[in-house]
N, CA, C and O of each residue as an XYZ file, in Angstrom:
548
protein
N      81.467   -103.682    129.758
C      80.849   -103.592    128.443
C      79.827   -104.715    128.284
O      80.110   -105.842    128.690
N      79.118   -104.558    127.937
C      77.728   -105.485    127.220
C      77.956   -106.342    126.564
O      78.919   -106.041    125.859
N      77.572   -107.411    126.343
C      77.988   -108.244    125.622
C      77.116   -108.140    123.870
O      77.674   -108.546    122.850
N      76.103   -107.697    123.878
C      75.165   -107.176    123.222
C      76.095   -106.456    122.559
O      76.391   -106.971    121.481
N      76.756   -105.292    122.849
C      77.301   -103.968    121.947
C      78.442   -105.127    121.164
O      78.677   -104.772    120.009
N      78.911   -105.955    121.427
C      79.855   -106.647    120.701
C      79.456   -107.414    119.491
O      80.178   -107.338    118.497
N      78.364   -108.155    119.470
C      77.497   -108.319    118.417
C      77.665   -107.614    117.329
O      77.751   -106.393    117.461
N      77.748   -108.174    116.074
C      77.785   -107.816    114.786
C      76.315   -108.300    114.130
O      75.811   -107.629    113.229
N      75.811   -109.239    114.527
C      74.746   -109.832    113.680
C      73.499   -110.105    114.401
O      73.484   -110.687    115.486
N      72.437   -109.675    113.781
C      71.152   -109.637    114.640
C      70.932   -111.442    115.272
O      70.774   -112.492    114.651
N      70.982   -111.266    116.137
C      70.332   -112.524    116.969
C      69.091   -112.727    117.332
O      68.334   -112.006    117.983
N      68.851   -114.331    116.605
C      67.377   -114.243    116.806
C      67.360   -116.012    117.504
O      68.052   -116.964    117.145
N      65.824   -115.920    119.080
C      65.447   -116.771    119.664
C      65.004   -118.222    118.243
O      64.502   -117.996    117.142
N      65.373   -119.477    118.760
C      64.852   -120.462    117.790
C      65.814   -122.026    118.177
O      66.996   -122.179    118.485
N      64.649   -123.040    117.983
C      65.351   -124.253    118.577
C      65.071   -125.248    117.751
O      64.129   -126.020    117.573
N      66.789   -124.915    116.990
C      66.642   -126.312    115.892
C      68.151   -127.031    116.530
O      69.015   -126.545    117.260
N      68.037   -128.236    115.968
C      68.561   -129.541    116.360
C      70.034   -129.035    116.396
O      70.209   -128.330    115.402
N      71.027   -129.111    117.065
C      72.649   -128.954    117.119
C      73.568   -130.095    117.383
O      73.805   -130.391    118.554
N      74.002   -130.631    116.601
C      74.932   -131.760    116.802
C      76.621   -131.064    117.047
O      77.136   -130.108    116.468
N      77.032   -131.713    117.825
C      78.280   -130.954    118.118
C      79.414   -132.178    118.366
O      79.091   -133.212    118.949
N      80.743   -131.953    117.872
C      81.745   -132.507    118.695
C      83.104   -131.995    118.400
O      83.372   -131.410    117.351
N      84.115   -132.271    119.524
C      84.862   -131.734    120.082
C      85.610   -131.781    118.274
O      85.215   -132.464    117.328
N      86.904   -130.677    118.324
C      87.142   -130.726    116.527
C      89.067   -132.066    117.085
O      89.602   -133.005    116.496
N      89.329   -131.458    118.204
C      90.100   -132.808    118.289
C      89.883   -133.888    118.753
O      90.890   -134.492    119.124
N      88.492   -134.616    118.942
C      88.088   -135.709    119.348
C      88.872   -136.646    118.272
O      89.340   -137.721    118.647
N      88.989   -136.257    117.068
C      89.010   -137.602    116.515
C      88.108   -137.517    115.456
O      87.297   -136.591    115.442
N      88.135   -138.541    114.360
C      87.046   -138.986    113.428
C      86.032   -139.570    113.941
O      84.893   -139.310    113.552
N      86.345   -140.661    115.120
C      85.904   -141.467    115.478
C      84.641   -141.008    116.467
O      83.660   -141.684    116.777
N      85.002   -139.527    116.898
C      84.247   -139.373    118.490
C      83.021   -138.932    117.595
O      82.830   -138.366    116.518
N      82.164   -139.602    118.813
C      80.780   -139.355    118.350
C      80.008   -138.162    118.330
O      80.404   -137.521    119.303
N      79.299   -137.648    117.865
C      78.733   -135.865    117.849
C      77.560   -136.025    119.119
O      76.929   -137.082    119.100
N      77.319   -135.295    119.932
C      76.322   -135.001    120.747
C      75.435   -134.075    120.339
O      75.718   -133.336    119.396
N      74.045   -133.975    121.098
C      72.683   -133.249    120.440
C      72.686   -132.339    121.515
O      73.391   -132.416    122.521
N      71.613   -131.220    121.162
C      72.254   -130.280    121.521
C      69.991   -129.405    120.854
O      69.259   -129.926    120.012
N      69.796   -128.565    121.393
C      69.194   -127.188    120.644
C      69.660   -126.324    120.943
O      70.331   -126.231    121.971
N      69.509   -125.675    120.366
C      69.583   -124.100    119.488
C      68.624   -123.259    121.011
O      67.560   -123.546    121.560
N      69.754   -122.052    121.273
C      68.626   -121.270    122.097
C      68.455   -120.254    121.225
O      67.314   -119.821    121.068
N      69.377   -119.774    120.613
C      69.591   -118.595    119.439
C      70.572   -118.933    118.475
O      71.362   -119.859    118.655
N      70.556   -117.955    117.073
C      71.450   -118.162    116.021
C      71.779   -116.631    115.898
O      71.078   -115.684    116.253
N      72.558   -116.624    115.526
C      73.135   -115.871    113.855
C      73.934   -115.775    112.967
O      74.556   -116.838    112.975
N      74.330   -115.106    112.147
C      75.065   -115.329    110.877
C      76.312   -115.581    111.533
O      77.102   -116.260    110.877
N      76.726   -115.159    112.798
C      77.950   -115.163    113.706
C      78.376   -116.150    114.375
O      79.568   -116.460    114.364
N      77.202   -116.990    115.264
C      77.551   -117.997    115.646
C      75.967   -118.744    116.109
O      74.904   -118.481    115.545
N      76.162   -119.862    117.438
C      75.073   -120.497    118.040
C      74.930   -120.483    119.390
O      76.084   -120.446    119.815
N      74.050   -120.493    120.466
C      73.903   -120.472    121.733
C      73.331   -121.317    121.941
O      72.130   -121.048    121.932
N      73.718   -123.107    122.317
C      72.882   -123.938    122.721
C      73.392   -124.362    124.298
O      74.498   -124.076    124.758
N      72.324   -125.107    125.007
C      72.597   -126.008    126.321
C      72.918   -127.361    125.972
O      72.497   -128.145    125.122
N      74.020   -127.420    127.118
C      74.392   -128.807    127.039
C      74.532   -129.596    128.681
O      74.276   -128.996    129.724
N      74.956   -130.936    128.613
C      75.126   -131.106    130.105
C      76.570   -131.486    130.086
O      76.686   -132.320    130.984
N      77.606   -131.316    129.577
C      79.034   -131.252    129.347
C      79.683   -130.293    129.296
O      79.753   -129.686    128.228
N      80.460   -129.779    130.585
C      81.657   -128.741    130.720
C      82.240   -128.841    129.070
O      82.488   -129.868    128.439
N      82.356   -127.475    128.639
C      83.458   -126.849    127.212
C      84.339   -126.011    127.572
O      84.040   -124.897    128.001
N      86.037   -126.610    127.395
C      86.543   -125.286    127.910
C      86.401   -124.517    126.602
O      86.082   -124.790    125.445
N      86.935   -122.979    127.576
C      87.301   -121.968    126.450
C      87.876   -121.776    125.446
O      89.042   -122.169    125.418
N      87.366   -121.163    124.328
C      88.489   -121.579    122.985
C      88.422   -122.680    122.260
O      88.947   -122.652    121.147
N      87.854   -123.728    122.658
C      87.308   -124.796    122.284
C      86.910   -125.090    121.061
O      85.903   -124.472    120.715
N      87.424   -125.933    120.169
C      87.029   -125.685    118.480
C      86.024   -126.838    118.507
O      86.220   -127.859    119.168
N      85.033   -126.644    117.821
C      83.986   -127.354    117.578
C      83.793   -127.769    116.163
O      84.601   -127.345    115.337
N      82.834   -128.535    115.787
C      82.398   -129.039    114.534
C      81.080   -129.661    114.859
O      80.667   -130.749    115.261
N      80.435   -128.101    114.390
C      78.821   -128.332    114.446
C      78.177   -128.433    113.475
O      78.475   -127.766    112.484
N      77.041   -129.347    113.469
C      75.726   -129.172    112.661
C      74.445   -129.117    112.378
O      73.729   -130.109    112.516
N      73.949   -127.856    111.910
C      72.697   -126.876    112.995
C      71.626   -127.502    111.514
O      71.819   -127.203    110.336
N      70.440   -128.485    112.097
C      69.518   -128.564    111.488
C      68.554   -127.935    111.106
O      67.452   -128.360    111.452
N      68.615   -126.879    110.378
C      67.874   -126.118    110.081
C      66.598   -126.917    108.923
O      66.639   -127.634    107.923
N      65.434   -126.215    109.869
C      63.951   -126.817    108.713
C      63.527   -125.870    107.386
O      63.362   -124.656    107.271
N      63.428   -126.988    106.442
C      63.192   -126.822    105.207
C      64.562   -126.961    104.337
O      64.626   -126.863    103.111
N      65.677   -127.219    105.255
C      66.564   -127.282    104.405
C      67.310   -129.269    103.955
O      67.474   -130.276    104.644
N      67.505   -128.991    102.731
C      67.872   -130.445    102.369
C      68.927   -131.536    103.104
O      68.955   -132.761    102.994
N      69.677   -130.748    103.796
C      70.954   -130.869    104.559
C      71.647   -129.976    105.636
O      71.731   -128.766    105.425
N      72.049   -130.417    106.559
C      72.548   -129.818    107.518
C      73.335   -128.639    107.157
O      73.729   -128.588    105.991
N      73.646   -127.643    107.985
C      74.676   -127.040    108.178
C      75.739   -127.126    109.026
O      75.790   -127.396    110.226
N      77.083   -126.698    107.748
C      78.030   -127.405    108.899
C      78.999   -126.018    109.321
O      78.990   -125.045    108.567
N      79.665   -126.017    110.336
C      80.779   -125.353    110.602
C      81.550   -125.246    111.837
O      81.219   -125.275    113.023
N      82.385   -125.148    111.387
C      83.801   -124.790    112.754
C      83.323   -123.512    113.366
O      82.849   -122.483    112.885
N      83.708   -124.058    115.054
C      83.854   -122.801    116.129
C      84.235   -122.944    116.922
O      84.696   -124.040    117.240
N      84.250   -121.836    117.726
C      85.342   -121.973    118.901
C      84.216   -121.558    120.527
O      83.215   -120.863    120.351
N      84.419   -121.864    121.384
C      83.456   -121.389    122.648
C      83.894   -119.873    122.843
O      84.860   -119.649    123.573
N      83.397   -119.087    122.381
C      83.357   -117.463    122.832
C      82.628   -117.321    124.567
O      83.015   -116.329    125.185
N      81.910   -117.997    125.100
C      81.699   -118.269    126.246
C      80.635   -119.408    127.173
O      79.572   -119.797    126.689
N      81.037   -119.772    128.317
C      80.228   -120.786    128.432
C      79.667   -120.214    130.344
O      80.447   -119.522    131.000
N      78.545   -120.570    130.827
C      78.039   -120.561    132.071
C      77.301   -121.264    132.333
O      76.629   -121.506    131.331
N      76.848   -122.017    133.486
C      76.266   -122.908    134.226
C      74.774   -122.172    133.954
O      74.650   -120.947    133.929
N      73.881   -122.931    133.794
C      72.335   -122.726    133.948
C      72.125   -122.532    135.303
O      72.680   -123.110    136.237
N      71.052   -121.439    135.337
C      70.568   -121.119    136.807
C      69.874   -122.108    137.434
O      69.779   -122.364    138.635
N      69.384   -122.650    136.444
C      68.005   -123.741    137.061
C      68.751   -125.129    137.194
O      68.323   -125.913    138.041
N      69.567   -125.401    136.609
C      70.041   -126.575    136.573
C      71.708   -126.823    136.984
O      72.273   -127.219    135.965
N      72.586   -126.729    138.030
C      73.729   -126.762    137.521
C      74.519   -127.598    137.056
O      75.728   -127.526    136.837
N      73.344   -128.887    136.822
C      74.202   -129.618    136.112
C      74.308   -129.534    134.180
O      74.784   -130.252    133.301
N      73.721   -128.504    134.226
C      74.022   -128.094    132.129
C      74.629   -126.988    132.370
O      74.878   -126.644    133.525
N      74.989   -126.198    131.220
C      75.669   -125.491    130.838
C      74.544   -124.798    129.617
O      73.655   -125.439    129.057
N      74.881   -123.251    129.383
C      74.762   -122.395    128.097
C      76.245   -122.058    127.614
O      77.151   -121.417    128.147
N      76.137   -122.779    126.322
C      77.670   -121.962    125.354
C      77.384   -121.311    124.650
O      76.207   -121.514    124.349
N      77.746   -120.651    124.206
C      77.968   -119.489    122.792
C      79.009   -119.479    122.283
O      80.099   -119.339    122.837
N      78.698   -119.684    120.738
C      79.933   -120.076    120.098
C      79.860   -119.433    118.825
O      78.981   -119.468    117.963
N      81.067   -118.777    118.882
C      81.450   -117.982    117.438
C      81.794   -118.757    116.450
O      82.402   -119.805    116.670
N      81.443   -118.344    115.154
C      81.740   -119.543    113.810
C      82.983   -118.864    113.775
O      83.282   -117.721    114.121
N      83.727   -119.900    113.229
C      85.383   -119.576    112.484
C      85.507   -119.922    111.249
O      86.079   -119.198    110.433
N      84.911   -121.241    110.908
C      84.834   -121.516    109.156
C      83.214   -122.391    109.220
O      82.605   -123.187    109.934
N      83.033   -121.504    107.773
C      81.685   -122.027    107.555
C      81.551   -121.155    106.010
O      81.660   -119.972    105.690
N      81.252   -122.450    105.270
C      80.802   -122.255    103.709
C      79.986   -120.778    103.900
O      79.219   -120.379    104.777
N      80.469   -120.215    102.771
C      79.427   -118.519    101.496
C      78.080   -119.313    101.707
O      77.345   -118.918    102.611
N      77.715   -120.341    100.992
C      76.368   -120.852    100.954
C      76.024   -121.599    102.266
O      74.906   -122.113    102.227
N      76.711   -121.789    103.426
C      76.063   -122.194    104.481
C      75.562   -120.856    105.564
O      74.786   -120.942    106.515
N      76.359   -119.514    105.011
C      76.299   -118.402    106.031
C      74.964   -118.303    105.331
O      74.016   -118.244    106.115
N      74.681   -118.272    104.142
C      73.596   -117.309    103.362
C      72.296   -117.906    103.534
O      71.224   -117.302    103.490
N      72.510   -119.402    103.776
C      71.462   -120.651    104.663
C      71.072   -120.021    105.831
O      69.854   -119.942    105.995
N      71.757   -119.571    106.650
C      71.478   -119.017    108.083
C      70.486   -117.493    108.044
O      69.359   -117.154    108.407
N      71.571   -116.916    107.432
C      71.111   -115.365    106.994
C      69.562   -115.822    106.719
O      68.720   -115.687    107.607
N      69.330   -116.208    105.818
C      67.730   -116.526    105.014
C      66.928   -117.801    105.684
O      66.209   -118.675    105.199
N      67.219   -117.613    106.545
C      66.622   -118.331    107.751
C      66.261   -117.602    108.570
O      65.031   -117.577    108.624
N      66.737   -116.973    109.262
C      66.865   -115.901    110.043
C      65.621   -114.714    109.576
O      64.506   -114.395    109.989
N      66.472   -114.330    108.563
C      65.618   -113.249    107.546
C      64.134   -113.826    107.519
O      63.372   -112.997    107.022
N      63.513   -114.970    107.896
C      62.158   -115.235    107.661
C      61.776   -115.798    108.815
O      60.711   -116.390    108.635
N      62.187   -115.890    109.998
C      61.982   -115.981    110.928
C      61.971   -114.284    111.708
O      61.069   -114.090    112.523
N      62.961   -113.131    111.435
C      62.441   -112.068    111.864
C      61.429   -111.130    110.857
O      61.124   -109.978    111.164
N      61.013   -111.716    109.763
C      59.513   -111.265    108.902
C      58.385   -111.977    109.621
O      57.260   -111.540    109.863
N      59.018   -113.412    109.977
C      57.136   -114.100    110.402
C      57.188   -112.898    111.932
O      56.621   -111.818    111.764
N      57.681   -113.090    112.948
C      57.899   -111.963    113.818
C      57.397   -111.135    114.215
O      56.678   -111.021    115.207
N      57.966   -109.919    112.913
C      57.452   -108.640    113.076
C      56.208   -108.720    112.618
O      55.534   -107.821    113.121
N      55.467   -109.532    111.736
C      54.495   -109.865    110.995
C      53.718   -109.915    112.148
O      52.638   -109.345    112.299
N      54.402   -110.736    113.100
C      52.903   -111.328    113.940
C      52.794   -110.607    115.312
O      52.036   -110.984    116.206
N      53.738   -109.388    115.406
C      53.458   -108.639    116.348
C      53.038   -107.942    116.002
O      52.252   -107.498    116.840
N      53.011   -107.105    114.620
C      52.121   -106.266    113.560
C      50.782   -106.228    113.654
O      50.027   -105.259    113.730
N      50.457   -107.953    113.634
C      49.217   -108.359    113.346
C      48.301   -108.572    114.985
O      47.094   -108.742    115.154
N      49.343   -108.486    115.948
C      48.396   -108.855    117.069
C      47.933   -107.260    117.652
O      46.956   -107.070    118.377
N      48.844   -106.210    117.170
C      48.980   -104.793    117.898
C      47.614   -104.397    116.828
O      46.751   -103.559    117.090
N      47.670   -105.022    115.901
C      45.905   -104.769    114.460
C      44.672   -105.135    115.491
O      43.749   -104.407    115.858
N      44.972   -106.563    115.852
C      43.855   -107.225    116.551
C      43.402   -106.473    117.315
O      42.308   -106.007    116.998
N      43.949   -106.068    118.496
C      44.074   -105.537    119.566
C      43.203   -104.048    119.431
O      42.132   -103.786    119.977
N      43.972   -103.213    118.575
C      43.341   -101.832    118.230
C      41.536   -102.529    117.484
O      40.411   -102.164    117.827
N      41.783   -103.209    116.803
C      40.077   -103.480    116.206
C      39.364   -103.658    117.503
O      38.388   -102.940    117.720
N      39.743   -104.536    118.390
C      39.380   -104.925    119.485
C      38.794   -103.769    120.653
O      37.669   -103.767    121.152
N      40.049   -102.685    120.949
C      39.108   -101.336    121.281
C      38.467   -100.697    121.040
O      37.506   -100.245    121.662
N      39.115   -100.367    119.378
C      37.689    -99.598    118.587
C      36.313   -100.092    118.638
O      35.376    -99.293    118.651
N      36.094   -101.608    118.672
C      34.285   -102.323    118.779
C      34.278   -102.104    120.029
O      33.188   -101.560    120.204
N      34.896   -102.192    121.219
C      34.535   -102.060    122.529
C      34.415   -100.758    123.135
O      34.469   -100.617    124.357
N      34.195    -99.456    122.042
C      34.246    -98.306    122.246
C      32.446    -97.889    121.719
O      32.039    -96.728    121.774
């Protein structure tokens, strides 16, 4: 099965800041940085250079721009694999488990205007393009 067909929530490419740390480190343990390869209302897909095992509860917080404050939430590693190019990082993907009504709806409407600028600007280049044959006709 696909991993795709399991998906509930549109996933979209984007690289904002991810602070992460382990959820039983401690108070004390320090958060590591991290980007964003993708989001959605579901979870995050960033690289790191630190083995995560599986199941793994996290306590992340995804800097999203324009917003006043981080987002925060609990997750768990839904899966992790070695980078092709590098084997010394890793790609995780990580499903949210708790995360604030108003931090999902932060994401959602983030998202939501990141797949409008998008379609907008593939809209607008497939415009260009056709003007572009029509004068060269």
């Amino acid at each position: 099965m696909d991993i795709t067909e399991k998906r509930r929530y549109e996933r979209i490419k984007t690289h904002i800041p991810v602070k992460y740390r382990k959820l039983r480190g401690g108070v004390n343990s320090e958060g590591l940085g991290s980007l964003s390869r993708d989001l959605s209302e579901g979870g995050v897909h960033f690289r790191t250079d630190e083995f995560i095992s599986m199941a793994c509860r996290l306590i992340l917080e995804l800097d999203i721009p324009q917003l006043p404050r981080p987002v925060k939430a609990i997750s768990k590693v839904a899966w992790i694999k070695r980078t092709e190019a590098d084997s010394e990082n890793y790609e995780v993907g990580n499903q949210f488990l708790e995360i604030s009504k108003k931090d999902k709806e932060m994401i959602s409407e983030y998202i939501n205007s990141l797949s409008m600028y998008n379609n907008s600007a593939v809209s607008k280049s497939e415009t260009e393009q056709k003007v572009e044959t029509e004068s060269a006709s």
